[in-house]
N, CA, C and O atoms as CSV, one atom per row, in Angstrom:
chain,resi,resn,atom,element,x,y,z
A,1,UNK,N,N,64.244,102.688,157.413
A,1,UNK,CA,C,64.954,103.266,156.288
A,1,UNK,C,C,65.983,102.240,155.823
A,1,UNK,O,O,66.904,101.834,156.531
A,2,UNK,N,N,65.749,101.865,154.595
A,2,UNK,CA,C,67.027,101.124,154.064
A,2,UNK,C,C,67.828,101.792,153.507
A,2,UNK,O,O,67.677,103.011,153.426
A,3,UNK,N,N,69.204,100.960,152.823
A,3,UNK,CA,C,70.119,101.526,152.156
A,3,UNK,C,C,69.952,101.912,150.140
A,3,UNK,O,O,70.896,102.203,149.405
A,4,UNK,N,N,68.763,101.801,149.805
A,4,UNK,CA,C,68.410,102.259,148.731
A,4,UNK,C,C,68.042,103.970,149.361
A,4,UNK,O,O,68.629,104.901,148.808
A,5,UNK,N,N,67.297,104.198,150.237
A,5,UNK,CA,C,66.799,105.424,150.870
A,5,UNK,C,C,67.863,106.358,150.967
A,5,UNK,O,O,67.800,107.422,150.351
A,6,UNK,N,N,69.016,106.010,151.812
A,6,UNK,CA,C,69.719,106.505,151.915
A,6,UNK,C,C,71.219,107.017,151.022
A,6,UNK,O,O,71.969,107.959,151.279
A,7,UNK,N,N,71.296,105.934,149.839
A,7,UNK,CA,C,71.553,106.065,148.657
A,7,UNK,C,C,70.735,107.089,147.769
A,7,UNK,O,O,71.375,108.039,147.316
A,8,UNK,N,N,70.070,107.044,147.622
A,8,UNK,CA,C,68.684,108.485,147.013
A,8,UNK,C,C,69.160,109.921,147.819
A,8,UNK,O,O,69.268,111.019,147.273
A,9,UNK,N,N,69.316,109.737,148.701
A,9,UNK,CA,C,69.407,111.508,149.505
A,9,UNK,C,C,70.572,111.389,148.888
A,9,UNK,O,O,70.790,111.905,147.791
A,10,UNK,N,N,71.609,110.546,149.683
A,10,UNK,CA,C,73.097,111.100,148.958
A,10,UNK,C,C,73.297,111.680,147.628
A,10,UNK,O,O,73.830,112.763,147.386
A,11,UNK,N,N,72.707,110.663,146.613
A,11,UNK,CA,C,72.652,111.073,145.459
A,11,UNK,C,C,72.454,112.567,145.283
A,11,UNK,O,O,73.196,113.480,144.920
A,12,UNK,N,N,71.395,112.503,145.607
A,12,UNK,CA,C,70.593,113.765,145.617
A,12,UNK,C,C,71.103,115.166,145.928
A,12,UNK,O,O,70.862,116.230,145.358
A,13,UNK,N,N,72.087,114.816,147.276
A,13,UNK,CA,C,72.545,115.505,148.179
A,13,UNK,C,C,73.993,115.940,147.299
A,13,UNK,O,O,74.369,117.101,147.134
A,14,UNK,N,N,74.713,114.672,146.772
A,14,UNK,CA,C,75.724,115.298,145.854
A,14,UNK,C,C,75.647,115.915,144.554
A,14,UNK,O,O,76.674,116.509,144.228
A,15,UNK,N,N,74.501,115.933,143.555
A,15,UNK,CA,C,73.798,116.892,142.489
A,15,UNK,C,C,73.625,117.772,143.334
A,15,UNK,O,O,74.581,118.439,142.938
A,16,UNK,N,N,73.107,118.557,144.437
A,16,UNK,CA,C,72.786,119.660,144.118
A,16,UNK,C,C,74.038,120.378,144.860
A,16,UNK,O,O,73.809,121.543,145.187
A,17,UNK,N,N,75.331,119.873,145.181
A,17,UNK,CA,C,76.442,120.229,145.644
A,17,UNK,C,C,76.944,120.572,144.133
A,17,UNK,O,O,77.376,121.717,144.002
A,18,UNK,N,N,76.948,119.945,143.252
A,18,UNK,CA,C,77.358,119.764,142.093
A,18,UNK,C,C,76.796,120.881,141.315
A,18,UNK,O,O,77.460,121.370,140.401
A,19,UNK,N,N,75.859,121.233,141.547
A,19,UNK,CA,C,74.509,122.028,140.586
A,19,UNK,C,C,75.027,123.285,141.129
A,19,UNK,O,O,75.059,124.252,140.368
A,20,UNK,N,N,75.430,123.413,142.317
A,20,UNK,CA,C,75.148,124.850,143.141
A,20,UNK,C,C,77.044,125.278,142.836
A,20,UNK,O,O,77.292,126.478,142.712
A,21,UNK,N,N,77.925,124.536,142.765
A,21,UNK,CA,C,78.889,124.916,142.613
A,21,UNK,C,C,79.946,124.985,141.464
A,21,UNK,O,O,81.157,125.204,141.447
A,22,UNK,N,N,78.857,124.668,140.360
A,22,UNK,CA,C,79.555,124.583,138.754
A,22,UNK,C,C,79.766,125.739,138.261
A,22,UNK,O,O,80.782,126.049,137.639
A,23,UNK,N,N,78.414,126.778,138.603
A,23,UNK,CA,C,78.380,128.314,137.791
A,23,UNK,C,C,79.782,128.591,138.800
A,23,UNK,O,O,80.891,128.448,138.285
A,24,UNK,N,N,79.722,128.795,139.535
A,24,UNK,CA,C,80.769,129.700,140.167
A,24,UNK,C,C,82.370,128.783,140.195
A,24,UNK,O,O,83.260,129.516,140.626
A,25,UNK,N,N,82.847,127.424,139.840
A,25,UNK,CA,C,83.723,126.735,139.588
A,25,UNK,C,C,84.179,127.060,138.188
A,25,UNK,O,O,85.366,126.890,137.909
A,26,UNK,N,N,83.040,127.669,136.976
A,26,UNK,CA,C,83.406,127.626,135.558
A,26,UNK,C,C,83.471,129.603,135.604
A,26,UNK,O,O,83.713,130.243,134.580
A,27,UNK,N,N,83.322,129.981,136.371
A,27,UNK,CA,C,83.455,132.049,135.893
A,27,UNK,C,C,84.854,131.716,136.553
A,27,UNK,O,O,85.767,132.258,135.930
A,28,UNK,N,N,85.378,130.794,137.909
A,28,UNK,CA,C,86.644,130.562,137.967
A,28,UNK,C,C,88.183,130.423,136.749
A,28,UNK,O,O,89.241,130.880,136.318
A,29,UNK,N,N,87.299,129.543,136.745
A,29,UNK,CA,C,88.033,128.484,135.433
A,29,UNK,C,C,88.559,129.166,134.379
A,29,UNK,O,O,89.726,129.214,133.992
A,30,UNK,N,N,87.123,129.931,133.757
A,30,UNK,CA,C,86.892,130.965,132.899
A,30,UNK,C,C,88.234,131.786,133.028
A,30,UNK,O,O,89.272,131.589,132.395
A,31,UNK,N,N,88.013,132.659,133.893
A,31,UNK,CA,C,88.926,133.335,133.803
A,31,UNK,C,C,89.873,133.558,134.133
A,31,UNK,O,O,90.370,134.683,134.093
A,32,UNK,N,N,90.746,131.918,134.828
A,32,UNK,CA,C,91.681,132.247,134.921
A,32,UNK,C,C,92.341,131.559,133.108
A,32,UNK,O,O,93.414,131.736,132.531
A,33,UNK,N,N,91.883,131.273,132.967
A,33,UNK,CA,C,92.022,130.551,131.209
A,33,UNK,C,C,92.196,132.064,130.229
A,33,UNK,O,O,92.938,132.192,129.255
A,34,UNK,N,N,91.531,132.826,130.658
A,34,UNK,CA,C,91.327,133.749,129.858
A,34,UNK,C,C,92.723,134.753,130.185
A,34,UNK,O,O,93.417,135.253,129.300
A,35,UNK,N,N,92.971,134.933,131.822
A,35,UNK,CA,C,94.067,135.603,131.941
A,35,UNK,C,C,95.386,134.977,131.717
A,35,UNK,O,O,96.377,135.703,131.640
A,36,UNK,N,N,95.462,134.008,131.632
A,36,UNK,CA,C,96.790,132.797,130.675
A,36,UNK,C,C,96.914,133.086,129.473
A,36,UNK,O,O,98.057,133.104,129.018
A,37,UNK,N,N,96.158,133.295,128.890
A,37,UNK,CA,C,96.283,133.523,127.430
A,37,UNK,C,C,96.523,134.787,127.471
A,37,UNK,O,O,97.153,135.120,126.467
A,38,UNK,N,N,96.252,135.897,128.370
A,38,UNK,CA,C,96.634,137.135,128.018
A,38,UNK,C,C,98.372,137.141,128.965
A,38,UNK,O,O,99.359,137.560,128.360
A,39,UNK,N,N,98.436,136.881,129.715
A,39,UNK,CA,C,99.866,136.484,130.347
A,39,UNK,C,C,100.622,136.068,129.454
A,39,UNK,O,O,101.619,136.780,129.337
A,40,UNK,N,N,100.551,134.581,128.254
A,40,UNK,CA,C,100.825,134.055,127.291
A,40,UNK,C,C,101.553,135.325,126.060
A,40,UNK,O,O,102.703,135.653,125.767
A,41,UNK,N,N,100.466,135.661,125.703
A,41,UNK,CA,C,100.613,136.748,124.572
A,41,UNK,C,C,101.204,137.602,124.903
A,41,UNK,O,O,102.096,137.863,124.095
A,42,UNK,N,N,101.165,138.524,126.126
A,42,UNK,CA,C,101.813,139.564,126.828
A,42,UNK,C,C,103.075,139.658,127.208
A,42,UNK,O,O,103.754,140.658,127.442
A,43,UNK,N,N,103.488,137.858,127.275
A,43,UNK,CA,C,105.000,137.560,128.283
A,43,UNK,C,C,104.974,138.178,129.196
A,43,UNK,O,O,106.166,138.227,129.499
A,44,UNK,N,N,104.372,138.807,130.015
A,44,UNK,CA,C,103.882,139.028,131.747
A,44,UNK,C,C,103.815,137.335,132.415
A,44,UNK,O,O,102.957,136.458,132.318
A,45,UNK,N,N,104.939,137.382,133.001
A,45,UNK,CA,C,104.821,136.275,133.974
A,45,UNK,C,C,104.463,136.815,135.769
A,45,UNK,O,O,105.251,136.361,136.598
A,46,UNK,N,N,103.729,137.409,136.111
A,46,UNK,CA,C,103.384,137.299,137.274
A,46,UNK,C,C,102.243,136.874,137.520
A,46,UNK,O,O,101.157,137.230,137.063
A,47,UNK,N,N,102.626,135.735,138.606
A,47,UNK,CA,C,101.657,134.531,139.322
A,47,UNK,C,C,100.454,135.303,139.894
A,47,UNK,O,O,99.392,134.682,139.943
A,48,UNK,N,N,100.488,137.116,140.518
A,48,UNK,CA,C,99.719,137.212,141.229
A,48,UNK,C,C,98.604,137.867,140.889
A,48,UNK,O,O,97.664,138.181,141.620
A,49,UNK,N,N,98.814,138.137,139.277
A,49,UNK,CA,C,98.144,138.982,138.411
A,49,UNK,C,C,96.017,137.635,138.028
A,49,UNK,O,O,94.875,137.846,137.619
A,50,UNK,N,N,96.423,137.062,138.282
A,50,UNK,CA,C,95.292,136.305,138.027
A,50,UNK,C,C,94.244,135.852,139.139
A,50,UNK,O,O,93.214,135.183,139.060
A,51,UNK,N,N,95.034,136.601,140.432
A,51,UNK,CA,C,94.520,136.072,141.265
A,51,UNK,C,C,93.267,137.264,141.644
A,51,UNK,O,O,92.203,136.837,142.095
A,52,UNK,N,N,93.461,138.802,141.432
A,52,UNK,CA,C,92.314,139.766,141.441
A,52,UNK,C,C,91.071,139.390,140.187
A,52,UNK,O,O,89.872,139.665,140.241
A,53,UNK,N,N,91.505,138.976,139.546
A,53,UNK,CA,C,90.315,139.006,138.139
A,53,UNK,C,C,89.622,137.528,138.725
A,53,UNK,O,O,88.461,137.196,138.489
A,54,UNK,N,N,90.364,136.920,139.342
A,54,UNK,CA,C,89.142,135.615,139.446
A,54,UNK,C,C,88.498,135.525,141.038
A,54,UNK,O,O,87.709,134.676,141.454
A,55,UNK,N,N,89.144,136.778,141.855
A,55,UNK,CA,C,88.266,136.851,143.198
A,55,UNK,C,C,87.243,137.828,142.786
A,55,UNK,O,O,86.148,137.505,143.248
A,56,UNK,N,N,87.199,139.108,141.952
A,56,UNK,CA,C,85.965,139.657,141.682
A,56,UNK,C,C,85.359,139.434,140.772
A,56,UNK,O,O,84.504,140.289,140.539
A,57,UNK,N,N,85.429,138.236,139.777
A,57,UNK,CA,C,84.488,137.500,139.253
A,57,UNK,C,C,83.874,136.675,139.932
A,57,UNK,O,O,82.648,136.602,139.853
A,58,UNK,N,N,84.686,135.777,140.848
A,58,UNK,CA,C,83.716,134.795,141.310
A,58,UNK,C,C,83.339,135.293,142.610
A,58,UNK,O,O,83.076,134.433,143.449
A,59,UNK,N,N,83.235,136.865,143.053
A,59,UNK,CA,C,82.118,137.511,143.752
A,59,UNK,C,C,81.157,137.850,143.339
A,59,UNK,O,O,80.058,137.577,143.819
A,60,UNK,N,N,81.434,138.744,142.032
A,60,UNK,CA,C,79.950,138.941,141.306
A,60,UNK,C,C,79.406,137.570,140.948
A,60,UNK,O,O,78.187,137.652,140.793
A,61,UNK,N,N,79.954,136.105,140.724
A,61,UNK,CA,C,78.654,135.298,140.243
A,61,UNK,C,C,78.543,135.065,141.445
A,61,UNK,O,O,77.921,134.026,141.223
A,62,UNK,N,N,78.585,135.096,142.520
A,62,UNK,CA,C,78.261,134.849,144.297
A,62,UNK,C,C,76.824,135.934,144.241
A,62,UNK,O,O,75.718,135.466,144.509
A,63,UNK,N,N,76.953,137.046,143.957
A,63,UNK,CA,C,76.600,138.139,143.889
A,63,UNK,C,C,75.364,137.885,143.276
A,63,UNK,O,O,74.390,137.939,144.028
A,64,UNK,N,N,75.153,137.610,142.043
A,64,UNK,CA,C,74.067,137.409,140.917
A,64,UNK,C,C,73.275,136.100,141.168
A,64,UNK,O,O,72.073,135.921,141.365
A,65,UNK,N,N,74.438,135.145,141.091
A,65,UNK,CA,C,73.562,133.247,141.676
A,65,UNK,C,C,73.346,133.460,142.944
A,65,UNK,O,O,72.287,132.906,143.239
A,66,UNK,N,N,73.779,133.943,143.779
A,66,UNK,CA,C,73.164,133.944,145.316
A,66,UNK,C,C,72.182,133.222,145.797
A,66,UNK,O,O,72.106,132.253,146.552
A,67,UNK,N,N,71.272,134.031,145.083
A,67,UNK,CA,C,69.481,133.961,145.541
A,67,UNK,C,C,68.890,132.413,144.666
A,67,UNK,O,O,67.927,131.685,144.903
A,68,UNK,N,N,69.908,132.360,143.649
A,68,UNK,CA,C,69.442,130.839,143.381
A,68,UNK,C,C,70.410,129.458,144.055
A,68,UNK,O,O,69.976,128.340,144.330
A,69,UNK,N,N,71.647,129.899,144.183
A,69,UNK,CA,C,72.451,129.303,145.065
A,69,UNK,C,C,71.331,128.761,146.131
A,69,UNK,O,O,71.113,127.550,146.175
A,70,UNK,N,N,70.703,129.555,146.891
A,70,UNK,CA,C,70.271,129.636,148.291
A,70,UNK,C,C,69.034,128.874,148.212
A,70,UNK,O,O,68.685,128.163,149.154
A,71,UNK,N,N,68.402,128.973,147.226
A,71,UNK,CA,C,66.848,128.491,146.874
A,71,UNK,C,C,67.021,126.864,146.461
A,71,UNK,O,O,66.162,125.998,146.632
A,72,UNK,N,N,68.314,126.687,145.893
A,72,UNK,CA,C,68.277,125.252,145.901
A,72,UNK,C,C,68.631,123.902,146.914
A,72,UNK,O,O,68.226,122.749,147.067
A,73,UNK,N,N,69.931,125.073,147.655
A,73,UNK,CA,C,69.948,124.140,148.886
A,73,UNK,C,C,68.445,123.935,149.853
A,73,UNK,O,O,68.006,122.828,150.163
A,74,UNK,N,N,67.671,125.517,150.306
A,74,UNK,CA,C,66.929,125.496,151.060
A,74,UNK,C,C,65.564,124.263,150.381
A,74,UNK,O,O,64.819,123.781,151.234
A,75,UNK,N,N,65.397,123.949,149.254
A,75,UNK,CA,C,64.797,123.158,148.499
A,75,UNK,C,C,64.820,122.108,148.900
A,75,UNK,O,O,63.892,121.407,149.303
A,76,UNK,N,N,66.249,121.836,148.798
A,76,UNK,CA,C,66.265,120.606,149.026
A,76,UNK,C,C,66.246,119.724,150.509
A,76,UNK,O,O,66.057,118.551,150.832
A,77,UNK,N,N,66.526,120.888,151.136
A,77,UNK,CA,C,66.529,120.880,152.874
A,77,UNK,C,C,65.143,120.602,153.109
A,77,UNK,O,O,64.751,119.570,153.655
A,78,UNK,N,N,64.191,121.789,152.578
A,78,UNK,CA,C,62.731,120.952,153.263
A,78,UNK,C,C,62.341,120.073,152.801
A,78,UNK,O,O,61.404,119.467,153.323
A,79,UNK,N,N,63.060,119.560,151.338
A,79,UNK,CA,C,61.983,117.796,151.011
A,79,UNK,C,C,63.031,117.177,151.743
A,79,UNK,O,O,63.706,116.522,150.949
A,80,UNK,N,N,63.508,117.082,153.005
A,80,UNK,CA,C,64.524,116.513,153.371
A,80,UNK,C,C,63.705,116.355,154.598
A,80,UNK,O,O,63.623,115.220,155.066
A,81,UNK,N,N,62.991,117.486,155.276
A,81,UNK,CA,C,62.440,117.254,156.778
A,81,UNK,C,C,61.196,117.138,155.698
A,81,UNK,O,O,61.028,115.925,155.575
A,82,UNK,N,N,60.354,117.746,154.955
A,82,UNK,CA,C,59.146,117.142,155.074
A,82,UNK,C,C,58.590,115.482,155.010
A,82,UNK,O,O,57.584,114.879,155.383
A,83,UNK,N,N,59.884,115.141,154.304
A,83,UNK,CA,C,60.012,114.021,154.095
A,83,UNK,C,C,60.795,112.828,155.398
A,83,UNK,O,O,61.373,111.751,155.257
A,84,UNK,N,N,60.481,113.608,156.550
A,84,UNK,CA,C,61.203,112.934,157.565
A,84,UNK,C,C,60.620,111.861,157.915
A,84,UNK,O,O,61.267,110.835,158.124
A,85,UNK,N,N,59.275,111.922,158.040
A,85,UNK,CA,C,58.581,110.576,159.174
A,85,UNK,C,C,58.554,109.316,157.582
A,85,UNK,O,O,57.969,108.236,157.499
A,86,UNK,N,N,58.986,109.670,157.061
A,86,UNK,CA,C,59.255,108.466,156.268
A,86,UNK,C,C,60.337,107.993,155.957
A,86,UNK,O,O,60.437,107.042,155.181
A,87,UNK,N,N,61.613,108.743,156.668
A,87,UNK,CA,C,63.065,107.793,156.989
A,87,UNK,C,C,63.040,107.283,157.919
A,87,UNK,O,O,63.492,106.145,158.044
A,88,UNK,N,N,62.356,108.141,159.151
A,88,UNK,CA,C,62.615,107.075,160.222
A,88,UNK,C,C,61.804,105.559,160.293
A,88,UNK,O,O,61.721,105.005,161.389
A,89,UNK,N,N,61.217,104.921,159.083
A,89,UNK,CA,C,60.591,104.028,159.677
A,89,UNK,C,C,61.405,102.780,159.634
A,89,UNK,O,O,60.985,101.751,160.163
């Protein structure tokens, strides 16, 4: 195995870290953006008010992406061993 090989998984390995954790980084994002602007407009300054709306959002997209969450790591895990006897050489 050379260091092009092992450059390729990484790659690889950091897209689908990237892929698997954007939906649920942006319903974050989302809404805490969304509850600022209503904090904003409202003049409600409490810090702790944003913190329920963006733990049961980013459960339900846990909730909904799950099963694709799961399908992409496990994806990528078996072209990882099927593809074994051709790192070790």
């Amino acid at each position: 195995m050379d260091a092009s090989v092992v450059s390729n998984i990484i790659r690889e390995g950091l897209f689908i870290v990237i892929k698997v954790s954007a939906p649920i980084l942006l319903v974050s994002l989302i809404t805490g953006l969304i509850v600022s602007v209503f904090q904003t407009v409202t003049s409600i300054q409490e810090q702790t008010l944003t913190f329920v709306p963006k733990v049961l959002l980013t459960f339900a997209g846990i909730i909904l992406l799950g099963n694709w969450m799961g399908t992409q790591i496990t994806d990528f895990m078996y072209q990882l061993w099927t593809n074994f006897s051709i790192y070790i050489r």
